[in-house]
N, C-alpha and C positions, 0 to 999 in steps of 0.2 A: 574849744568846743566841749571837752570832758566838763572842764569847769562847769559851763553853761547848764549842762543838761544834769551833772547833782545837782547847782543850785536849784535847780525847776523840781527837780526830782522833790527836794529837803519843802521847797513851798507848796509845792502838791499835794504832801501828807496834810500841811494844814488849810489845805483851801476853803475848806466852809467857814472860817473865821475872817476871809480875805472878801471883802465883796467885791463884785464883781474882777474875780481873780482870772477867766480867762480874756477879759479885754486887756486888762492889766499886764499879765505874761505875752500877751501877742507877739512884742515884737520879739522877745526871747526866741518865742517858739519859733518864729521865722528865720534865726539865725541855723536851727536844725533841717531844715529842709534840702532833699538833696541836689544836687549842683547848684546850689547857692552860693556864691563866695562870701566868708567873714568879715563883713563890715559893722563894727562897733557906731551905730547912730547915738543921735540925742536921743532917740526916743528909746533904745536899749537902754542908754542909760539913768533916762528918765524912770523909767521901768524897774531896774536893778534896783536903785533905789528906795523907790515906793513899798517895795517885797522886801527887803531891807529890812524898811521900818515896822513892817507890817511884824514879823519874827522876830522883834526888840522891844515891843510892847503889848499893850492889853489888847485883845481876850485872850493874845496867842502867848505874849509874856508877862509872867506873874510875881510875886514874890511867894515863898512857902511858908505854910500854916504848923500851928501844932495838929491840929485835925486833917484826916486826908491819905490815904495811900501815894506811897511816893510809889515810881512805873521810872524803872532805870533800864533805857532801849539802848544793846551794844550791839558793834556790827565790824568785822575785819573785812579787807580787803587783802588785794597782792600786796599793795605800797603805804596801807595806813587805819587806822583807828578812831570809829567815832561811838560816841555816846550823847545821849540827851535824856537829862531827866526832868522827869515831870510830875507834877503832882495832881490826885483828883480835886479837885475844889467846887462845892454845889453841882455838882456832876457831869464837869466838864475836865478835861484833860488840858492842864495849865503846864508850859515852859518852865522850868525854873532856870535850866544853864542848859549851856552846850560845851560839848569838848571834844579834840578832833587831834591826833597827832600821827604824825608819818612814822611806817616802821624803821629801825635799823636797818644795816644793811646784814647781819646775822637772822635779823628778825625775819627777814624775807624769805628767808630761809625754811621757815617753819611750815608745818604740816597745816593744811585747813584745821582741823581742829584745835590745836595749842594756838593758832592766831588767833580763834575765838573767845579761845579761852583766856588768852593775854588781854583779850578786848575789856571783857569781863573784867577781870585783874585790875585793867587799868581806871577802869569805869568807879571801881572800887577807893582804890587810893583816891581822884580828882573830888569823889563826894563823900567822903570818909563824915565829914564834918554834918554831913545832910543826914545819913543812911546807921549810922552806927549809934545801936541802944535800940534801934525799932524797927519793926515787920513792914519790907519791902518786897516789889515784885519787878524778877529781872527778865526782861523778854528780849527772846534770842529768838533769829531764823537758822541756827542751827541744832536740830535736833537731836542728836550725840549729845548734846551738853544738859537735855533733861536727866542725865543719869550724872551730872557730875559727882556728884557728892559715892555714891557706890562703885569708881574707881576702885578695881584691884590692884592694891597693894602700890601705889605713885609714889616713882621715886625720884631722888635729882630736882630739878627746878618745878615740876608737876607736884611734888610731894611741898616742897615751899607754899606754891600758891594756892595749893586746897588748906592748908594750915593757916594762910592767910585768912582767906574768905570765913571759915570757919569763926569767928569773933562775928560776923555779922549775921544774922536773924531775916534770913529770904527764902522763898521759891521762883524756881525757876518756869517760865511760863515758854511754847515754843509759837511761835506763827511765821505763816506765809511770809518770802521776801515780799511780794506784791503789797503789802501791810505793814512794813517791814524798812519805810519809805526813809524815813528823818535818820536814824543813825547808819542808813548803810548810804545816805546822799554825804553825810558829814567823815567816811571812811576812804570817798572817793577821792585817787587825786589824780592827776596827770602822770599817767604810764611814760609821759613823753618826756617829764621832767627828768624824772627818775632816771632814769633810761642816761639822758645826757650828763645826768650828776656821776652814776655809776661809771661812764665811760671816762668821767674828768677824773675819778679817782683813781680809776685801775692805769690810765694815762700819767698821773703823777707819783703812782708806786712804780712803774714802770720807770721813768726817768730818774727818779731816787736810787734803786737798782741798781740802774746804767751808771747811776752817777759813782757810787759807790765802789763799784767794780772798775771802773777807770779810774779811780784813789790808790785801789788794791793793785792794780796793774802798774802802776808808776810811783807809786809811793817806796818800792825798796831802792836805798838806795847802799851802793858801799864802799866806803871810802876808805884806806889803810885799815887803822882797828875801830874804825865806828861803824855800828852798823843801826839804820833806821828803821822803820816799816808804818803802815798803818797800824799797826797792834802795838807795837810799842814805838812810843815816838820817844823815849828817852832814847840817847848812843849808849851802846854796851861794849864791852871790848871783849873782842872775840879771841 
């Protein structure tokens, strides 16, 4: 259901390029309604599809020009990272890429802010090749980060990534999450995955542990002048 309702989310920012996009979404949008049970039809995925295509080609996908402001939209979540940049072209707002990656599990960790700022960050390195050498504009919905650059004194991995950024030629622009639609749909992932991933790991550092510790518990052994252990498995004579 999380899935469902980014992807609608991520085609909603571009619906005036999609015609007649709410017949189109319909049956999507019927999957959200409440006490409805999740049934994936043909015509969902008739649908899925269609939107799909719609987000992989023209007017909505482009190729980029020499001419043209690029517009690099980044957006954190709890569990992930997305960006999409785009370019003006005759003065429309053209696709050129997307890009979307789930945080660490240290990453999760991190304050709202430095998630944003990673978002940034990461937005950076994926369009390095696009953005470096010319005047772009990065739009964020969080407004803390209009001030990045006059940070007092960042030190530690903060002080890394403004040093990074710094080689590229941008302002930073702030808007509404309401506006805010394409990279914070492509940041979203399923809290529920996550969730059972985190529980399979800390499950199998647990058993690694246990396992380890039942080595340490049985592994001395002592026989006349030999003596063995986990720590040292050569015999020594004692």
């Amino acid at each position: 259901m999380i899935e469902v309702r980014s992807f609608i989310g991520l085609c909603s920012y571009y619906r005036r390029f999609i015609p007649g996009f709410a017949d189109v979404a319909a049956p999507l949008h019927a999957l959200q309604r409440k006490n409805v049970p999740f049934v994936w039809t043909d015509e969902c995925e008739v649908a899925f599809n269609h939107l799909k295509e719609c987000l992989t080609s023209a007017p909505i996908f482009g190729m980029p020009r020499d001419d043209g402001t690029f517009l690099l939209d980044t957006d954190a979540s709890d569990t992930g990272l997305g960006a999409v940049l785009s370019q003006m072209q005759d003065g429309n707002e053209v696709v050129i890429a997307y890009a979307s990656r789930t945080l660490s599990r240290p990453e999760r960790n991190y304050d709202v802010t430095r998630r944003e700022l990673l978002a940034i960050v990461n937005g950076f390195k994926t369009f390095k090749q696009y953005l470096l050498g010319r005047h772009f504009v990065v739009r964020t919905d969080h407004a803390a980060l209009q001030w990045l650059r006059k940070m007092p004194e960042p030190m530690g991995q903060q002080a890394r990534w403004l040093t990074f950024i710094e080689q590229f030629h941008f302002e930073i622009q702030h808007r509404i999450g309401t506006k805010h639609g394409n990279a914070d749909s492509l940041s979203r992932e399923d809290d529920e995955y996550h969730a059972r991933v985190t529980r399979s790991e800390e499950t199998d550092v647990k058993q690694r542990v246990s396992g380890v510790d039942l080595v340490n518990s049985n592994s001395t052994v002592q026989s006349g002048s030999e003596h063995c252990s986990a720590g040292n498995l050569l015999p020594t004579n004692s």
